[in-house]
N, C-alpha and C positions, 0 to 999 in steps of 0.2 A: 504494500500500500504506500504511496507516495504523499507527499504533503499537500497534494494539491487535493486528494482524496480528502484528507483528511481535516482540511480547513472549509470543506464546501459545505459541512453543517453550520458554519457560522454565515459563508456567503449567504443561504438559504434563509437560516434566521433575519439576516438583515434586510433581506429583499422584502419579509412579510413584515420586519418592520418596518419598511419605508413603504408598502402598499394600504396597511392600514392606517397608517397616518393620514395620507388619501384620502382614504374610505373617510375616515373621521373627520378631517377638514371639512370635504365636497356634502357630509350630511350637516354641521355647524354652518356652513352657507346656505343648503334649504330653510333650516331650522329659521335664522336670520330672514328667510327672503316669502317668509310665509304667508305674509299677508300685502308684499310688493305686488303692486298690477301694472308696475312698468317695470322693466329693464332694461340692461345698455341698450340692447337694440330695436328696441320701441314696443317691442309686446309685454304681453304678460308673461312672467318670471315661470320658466319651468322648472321641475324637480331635476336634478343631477344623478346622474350614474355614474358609479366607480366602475371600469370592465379591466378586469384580471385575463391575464392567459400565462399556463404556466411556461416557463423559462428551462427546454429540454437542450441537452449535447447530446452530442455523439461520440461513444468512447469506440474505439479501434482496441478489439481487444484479439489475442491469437498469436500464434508460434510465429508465422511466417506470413508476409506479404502477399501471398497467394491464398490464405486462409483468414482473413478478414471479417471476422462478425461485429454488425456494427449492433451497439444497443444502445435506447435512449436512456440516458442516467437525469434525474430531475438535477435541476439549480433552481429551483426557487418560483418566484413568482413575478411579471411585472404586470404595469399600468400600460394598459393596452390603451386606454385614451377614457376621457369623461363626455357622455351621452348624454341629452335629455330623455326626459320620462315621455315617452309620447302618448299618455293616458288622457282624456279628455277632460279638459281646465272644468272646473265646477262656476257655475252663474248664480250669481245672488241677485235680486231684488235690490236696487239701491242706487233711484231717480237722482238724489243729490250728488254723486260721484261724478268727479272729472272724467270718467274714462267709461262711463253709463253710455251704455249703447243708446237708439231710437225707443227703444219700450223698456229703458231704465233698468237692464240689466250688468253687471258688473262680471269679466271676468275675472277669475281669481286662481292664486297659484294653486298647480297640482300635487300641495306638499300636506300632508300627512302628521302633524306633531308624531305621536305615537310610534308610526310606521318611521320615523328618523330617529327618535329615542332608541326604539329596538335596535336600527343599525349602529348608531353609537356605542353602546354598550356589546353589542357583537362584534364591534370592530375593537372595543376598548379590552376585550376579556381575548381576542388572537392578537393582541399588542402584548398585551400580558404573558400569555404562552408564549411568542416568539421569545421573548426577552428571557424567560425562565431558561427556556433549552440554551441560551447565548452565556448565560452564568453559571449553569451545570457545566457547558462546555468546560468554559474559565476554571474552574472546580477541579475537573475532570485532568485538566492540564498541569494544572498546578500541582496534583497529587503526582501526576506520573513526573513529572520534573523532580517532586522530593523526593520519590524511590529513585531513581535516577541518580540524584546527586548521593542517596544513601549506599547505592553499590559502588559509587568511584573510589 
């Protein structure tokens, strides 16, 4: 096993740390933009999507170069990019709004308190595990370093 093997549980860990941070941001700006019926770009404010895809190699593994099996080994996870929600905006009743259609209907953002709470705290508790597995690593290193330095 090589060190590159061998450090790609932390790659991995850090990768779902920097995607759920993401996650967590991109849901604090619905949370934020809940009751916004303009945004920068003149409409009403849609919900955000975090889109994940995992992060696979290709290890070359075999005796000889004529015997080549390739396998995909994971690395982690990235941010494939942030999406709107394309679920249909909900309309209120409410004549006095600037932004009141002809029969005083108001569109309003497609964001969900509840439904962002839950990804928060989902995104907040694989923030947590990633981080756990990252300081077991650190643990884990630090032990074999002691026996280590105890056989020299």
């Amino acid at each position: 096993m090589g060190f590159g093997n061998l450090f790609s549980a932390t790659g991995i860990s850090s990768s779902g740390l920097s995607a759920e941070r993401m996650r967590m941001e991109v849901a604090a700006n619905n949370i934020a933009n809940a009751h916004s019926t303009r945004s920068s770009d003149g409409g009403t404010f849609r919900r955000q999507q975090v889109v994940f895809s995992t992060a696979m190699e290709q290890l070359a593994s075999g005796a000889s170069a004529g015997n080549v099996h390739r396998s995909p080994v994971l690395g982690g996870v990235n941010v494939v990019g942030v999406v709107p929600d394309d679920s249909p905006l909900p309309k209120i009743l409410n004549p006095g709004h600037p932004d009141a259609d002809a029969d005083g209907y108001v569109e309003m953002p497609n964001v969900s308190l509840p439904t962002e709470m839950i990804d928060l705290m989902t995104a907040n508790r694989a923030y947590e595990a990633n981080l756990k597995s990252l300081q077991v690593f650190r643990q884990m290193a630090e032990q074999s370093l002691g026996l280590m330095r105890a056989n020299v």
